[in-house]
N, C-alpha and C positions, 0 to 999 in steps of 0.2 A: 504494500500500500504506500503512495505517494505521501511524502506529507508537506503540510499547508505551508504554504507563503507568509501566514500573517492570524495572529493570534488575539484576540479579545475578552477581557475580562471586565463583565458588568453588564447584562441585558436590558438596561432603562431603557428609555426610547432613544434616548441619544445613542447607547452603546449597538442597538439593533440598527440603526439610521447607518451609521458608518460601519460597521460591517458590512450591510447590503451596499452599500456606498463601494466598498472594497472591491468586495466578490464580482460588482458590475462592473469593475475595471481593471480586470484579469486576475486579481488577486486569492485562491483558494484560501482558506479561512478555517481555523478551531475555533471555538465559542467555551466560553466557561463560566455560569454561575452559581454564587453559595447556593440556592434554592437549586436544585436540580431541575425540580419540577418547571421552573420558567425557561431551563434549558431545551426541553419538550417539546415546551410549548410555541416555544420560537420555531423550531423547526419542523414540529409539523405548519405553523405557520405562513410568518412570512418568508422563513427560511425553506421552507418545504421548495426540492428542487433546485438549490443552488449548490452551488461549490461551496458548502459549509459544513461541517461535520460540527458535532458538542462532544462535550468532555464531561465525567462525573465528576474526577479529580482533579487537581493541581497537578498529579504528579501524569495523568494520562494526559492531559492538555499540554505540558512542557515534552512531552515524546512523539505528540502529534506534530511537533514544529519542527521546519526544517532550518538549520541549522546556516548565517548564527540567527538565532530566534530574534522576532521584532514582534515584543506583548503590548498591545495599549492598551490600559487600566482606563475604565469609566467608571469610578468606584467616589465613594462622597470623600470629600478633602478631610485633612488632618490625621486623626490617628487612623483611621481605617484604612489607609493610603500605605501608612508604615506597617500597617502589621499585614498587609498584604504582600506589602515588598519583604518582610519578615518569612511569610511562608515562601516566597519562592525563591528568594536568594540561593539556600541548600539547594536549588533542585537546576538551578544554571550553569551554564560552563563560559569559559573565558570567549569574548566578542559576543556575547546577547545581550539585549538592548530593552531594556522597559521602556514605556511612555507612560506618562502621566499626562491624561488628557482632560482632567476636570479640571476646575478655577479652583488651583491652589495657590497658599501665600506664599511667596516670589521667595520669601527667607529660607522655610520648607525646603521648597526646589534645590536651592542654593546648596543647603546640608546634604540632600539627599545624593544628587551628584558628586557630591565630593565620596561618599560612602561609597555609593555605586563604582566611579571608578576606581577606588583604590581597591576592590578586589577583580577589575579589566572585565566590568558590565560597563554596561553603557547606558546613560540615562538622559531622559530628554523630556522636559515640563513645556508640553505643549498646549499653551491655548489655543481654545478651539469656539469659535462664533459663529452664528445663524440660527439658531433654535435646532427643532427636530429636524421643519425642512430643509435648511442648509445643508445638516448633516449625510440628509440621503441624497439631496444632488449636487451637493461642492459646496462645503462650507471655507470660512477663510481660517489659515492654522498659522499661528503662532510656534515654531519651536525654538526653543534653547538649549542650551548644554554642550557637548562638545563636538566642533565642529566633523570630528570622526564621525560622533553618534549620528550627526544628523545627514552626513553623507551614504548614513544605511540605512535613511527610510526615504531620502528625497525620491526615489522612483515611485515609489506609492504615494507619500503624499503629495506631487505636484499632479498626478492623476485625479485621484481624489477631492483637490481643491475646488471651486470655483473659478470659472474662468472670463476672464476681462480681456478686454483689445488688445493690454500689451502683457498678459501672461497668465500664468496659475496664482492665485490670491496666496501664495505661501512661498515663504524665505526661508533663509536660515537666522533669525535675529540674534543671538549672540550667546555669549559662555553663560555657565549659572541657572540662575533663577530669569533673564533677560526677557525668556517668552513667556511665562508667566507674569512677570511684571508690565508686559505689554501687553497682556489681555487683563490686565486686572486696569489698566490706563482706560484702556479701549472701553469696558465694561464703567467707570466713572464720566466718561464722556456722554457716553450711553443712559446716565441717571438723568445727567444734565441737559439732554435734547428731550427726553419725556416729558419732564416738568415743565422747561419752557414751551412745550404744546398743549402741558395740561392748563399754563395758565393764559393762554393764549384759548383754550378753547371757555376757562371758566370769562374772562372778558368778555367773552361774544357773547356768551348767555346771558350774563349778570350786567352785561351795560349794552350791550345791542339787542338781547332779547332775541338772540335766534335759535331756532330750533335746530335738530341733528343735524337734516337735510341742508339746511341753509348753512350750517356751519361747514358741512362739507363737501358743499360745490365750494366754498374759500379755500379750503385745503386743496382740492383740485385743483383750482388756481393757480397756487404756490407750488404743488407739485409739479408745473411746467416750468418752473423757474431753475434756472444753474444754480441760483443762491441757496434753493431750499428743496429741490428735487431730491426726494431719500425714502429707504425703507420704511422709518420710522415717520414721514409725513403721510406717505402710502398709507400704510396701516391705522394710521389716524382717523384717516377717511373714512375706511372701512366701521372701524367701531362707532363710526358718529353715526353711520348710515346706518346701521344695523336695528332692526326693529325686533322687541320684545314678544315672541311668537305670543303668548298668551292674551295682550293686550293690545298691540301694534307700535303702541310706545318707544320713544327711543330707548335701547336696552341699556344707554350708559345710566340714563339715572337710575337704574334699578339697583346698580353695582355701590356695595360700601364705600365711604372713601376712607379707606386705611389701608396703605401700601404697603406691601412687605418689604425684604430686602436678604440677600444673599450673603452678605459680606463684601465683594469686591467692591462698592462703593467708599463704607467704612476704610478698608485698607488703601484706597486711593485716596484718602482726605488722611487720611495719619502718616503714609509715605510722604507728602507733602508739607505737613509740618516737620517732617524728620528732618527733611530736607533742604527744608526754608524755601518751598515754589510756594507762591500765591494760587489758589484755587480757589476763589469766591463762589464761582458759578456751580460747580460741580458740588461744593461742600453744604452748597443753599440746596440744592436737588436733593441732598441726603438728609438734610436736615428736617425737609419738608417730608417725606415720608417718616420721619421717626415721633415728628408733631401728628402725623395723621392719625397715627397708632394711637394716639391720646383722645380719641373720639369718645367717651363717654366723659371726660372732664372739658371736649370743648363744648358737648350740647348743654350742662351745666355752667358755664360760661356764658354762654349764648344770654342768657336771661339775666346775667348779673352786670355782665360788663357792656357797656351802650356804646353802637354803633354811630360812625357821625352820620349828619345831616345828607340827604341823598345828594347824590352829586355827577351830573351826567359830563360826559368827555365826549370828542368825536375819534372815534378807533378808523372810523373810514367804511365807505361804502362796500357791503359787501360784492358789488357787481365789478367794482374794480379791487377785490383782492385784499379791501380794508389795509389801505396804504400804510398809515404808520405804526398799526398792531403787524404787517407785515415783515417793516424796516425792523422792529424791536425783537422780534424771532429772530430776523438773519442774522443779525450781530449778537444777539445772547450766545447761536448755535456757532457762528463763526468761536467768540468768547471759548466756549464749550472744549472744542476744539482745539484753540491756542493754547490753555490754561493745562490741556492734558498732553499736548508737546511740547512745552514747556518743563512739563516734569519726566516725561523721558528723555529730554534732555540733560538736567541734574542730575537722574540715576545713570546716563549712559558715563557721566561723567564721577561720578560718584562708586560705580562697581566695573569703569572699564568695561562696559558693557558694547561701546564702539556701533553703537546702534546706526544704521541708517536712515537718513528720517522720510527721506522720499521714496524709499522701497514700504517703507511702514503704512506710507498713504494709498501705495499702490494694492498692497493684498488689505485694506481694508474696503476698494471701491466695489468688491462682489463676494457674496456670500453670509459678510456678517451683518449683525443687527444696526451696526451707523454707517452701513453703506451710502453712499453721497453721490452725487456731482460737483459735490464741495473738494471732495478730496481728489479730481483731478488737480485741482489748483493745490490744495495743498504740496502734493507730489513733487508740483512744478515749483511751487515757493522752495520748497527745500533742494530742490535739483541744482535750482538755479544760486543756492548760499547755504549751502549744508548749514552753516554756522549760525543760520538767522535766529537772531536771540528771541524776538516774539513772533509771533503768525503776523500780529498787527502791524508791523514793521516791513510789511514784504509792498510792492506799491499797490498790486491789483487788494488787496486786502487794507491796506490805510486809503484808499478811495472810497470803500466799502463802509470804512466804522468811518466815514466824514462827510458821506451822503449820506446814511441812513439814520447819525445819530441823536438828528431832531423827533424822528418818531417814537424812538425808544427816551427820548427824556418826554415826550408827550404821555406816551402811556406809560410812565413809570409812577409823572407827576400826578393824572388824573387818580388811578388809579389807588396812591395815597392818600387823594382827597376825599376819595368813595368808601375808603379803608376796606378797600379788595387784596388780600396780599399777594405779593408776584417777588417771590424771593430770588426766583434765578434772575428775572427780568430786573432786577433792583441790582442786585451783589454786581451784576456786566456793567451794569452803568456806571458803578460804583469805581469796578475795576478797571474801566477805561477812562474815567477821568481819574485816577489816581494813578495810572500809568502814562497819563499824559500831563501831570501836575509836574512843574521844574521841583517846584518845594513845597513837601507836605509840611504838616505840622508836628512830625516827630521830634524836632527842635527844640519842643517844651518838653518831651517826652524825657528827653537826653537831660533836660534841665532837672526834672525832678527825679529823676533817678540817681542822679549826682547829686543833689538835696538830700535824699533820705539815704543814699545808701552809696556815698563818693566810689561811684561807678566811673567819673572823669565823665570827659567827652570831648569833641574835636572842635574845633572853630572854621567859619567858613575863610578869614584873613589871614589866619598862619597856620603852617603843619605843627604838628606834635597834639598830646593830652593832655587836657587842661583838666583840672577840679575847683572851683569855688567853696569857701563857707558861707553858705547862704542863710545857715539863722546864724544868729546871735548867741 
C-alpha cells in the first residue's frame, strides 16, 4: 500500500475544508481524530471516495505517511497544541515536519520551533484565513519557521492557496513565531474593518433611519469603489439584506448585540503596547466588543444615565453613497490597515523577522477575511519604499486621508453630538490628527513627571537632560 502525501490532525470544519482542499490538488491524505467516531464519519462523508484514508491511532497515522512526513494540526491553541506535539514527537524521525495551522500566540510558535528543531523536526506556525470557504477553495496561509521547513510544504501549499493575478496568496514570511504573528496582525485588522461597518451601518439606522435594504444598496455602492471594495463590505451587504424567515424582518435586528472574540484581537492590542506601535483603531474595535459583552449592565444604564438632546447631522444621501459616512469608512479602514503595518513592522524589526511588506499585501488580496482592493495599493506603497514608516505617508494614501478627512470629522463631530458612539470612527480621527500634530502636548507630561518623580526631560533649545525642582 502506497502511503499519503500529507497528513491531518483535527476534523472541524476547517481541518475537513483543507484536506479536501489537499486531496483536490493531487495530494493523497491520512486523517486523524481523538473521537474516532468523527473519523467515520468524514469518510463515509465528505471524504467518501477520495484519496483519503483515516487512522484510529497516532501511531497508524505517522506509518500511513510517506516519508519525510508533513502533519498539519487543526487542533485548539495552547496546551492542546503541546500535548499533541507531546504525543507525536516519540513517534517521528529526523526531517518530518509538523504545522501548526490554528491562531496560535506568535511566542508559542516561537518556543515550539526552537524545540522542534533541536531534535531535526521541522516546525512551521502557519496562519491560515478565509473561514470554512477559503479553506476548501484556497485560503490565504501565512507560514513561519524555518526557511528549510517551509521549502517542504511550498509544493502543497502554493497549490492549495488562493489565487490572485500575480500569484498563490502564500509566502514564506519569516523564522519563528513570524507567520503567526502575521495572522494574529491580519486577524486585529480584521476586528477593526467590522466595527467600523458596524458603526457605519448603526449611523444609517439611528440618524438616516434606513432600513436593511436601503442600507445595502449603500454598501453596494461602496463595494464598487477601489477604496472600499472587500470581502468584508460584500458580506455586509448580504446580512443587511437578509430577511428573518419567520417574520420577513430584517434578521440583523433579531441578532444580540454582544460580540465574542477569539483572542487574536487581544494579543494584537498587547503586542502593540509591548512594542510601543500606536493602534487606536484596532484596540477601539476590541474594546467595543468586550463593552458589548456588558449588555445586561448597559440596559440598566439605559434608564439611569440621560441621553443628550436629539441631534440630526447630514451622513449624505443614500442615492449617492452617503458621501461623508462614506469618506469616514475609507480612512478608519485605510487607518485599520496602516496601524497593523505598522506593527509588523516593529516586530519585523524587533525579532529579525525580515518581513516583507509588499508580498504581505499581496497573499492577503485572495482568500482571506480582509481581502481588499485596498491592498493592491498597499502592495505597491511598500514595493515602491519597503521602509515606509506609515501607510499615510505613501502619496496615493496622504491624498486619500486629505480628501476624505472633512467627512470623517463630520460624522465623528455629529455623531458626538447625538451621543451615538463610533469608537473606531473616533480613535482614526484621533490618530490622524495626532500623527499629523508637529507638537502634542506630552511636554507637560515630561513636566510632571519630572515634578513628582525627577524622571528629567529634554528641552527643545539645547541637547542633554534636564530636571527642575519645581515645589518648594
Amino acid at each position: 500500500m502506497s502511503k499519503a502525501h500529507f497528513g491531518l490532525i483535527g476534523l472541524g470544519v476547517m481541518g475537513e475544508n483543507l484536506v479536501l482542499n489537499a486531496e483536490r490538488n493531487g495530494f493523497s491524505s491520512v486523517v486523524y481524530n481523538r473521537t474516532t467516531a468523527k473519523t467515520d464519519e468524514f469518510l463515509a462523508g465528505r471524504g467518501a471516495g477520495k484519496d483519503i484514508v483515516g487512522a484510529a491511532t497516532l501511531e497508524e497515522f505517522v506509518e500511513a505517511l510517506e516519508r519525510p512526513r508533513r502533519i498539519l494540526m487543526m487542533v485548539k491553541a495552547g496546551a492542546p497544541i503541546d500535548a499533541m506535539i507531546a504525543q507525536l514527537s516519540p513517534l517521528l524521525e529526523e526531517g518530518d515536519l509538523l504545522i501548526d495551522g490554528g491562531n496560535s500566540l506568535y511566542t508559542d510558535t516561537e518556543r515550539r520551533v526552537a524545540e522542534l528543531e533541536s531534535k531535526s523536526f521541522g516546525y512551521i506556525g502557519m496562519g491560515v484565513s478565509g473561514g470554512a470557504k477559503g479553506a476548501l477553495e484556497g485560503p490565504s496561509m501565512m507560514p513561519g519557521g524555518t526557511r528549510a521547513a517551509y521549502d517542504a510544504i511550498e509544493s502543497l501549499v502554493r497549490k492549495m492557496a488562493a489565487k490572485v493575478e500575480d500569484g498563490p496568496c502564500v509566502t514564506y514570511i519569516g523564522p519563528g513565531g513570524a507567520g503567526h504573528f502575521v495572522k494574529t496582525v491580519h486577524n486585529g485588522i480584521e476586528y477593526g474593518i467590522e466595527q467600523i461597518l458596524a458603526e457605519a451601518y448603526d449611523l444609517m439606522k439611528r440618524v438616516a433611519g434606513l432600513n436593511g435594504d436601503a442600507m445595502a444598496d449603500v454598501l453596494g455602492q461602496w463595494n464598487t469603489m477601489e477604496e472600499l471594495a472587500s470581502f468584508l463590505v460584500e458580506i455586509t451587504e448580504v446580512c443587511l439584506r437578509t430577511k428573518d424567515p419567520e417574520s420577513g424582518a430584517d434578521l440583523v435586528e433579531f441578532i444580540v448585540d454582544a460580540a465574542g472574540q477569539k483572542g487574536t484581537g487581544l494579543w494584537t492590542v498587547e503586542s502593540a503596547l509591548q512594542m510601543g506601535v500606536p493602534v487606536p483603531t484596532i484596540y477601539a474595535a476590541l474594546n467595543a466588543r468586550v463593552l458589548s459583552s456588558l449588555r445586561p449592565e448597559r440596559l440598566a444604564a439605559k434608564s439611569v444615565l440621560a441621553a443628550p438632546a436629539p441631534h440630526s447631522f447630514d451622513l449624505g444621501e443614500p442615492a449617492s453613497g452617503m458621501e461623508p459616512l462614506r469618506d469616514a469608512c475609507i480612512l478608519a479602514c485605510i487607518v485599520s490597515y496602516g496601524q497593523g503595518m505598522a506593527l509588523l513592522q516593529a516586530a519585523s524589526t524587533i525579532h529579525d523577522y525580515q518581513l516583507d511588506f509588499s508580498a504581505i499585501g499581496q497573499i492577503w488580496k485572495g482568500g482571506c477575511i480582509i481581502r481588499a482592493r485596498l491592498l493592491q495599493r498597499i502592495q505597491d506603497a511598500y514595493a515602491t519604499d519597503p521602509n515606509l514608516p506609515n501607510l499615510m505617508l505613501d502619496p496615493w494614501f496622504a491624498d486619500q486621508v486629505n480628501r476624505r478627512l472633512p467627512g470623517l470629522r463630520q460624522v465623528v463631530a455629529g455623531a458626538a453630538l447625538a451621543g451615538i458612539p463610533v469608537p473606531c470612527l473616533s480613535s482614526s480621527l484621533d490618530y490622524i490628527d495626532s500623527y499629523r500634530t508637529g507638537r502634542l502636548p506630552q511636554n507637560l507630561v515630561q513636566a510632571m513627571r519630572d515634578c513628582f518623580g525627577s524622571h528629567t526631560y529634554e528641552r527643545t533649545d539645547r541637547p542633554g537632560s534636564f530636571h527642575t525642582e519645581w515645589l518648594d
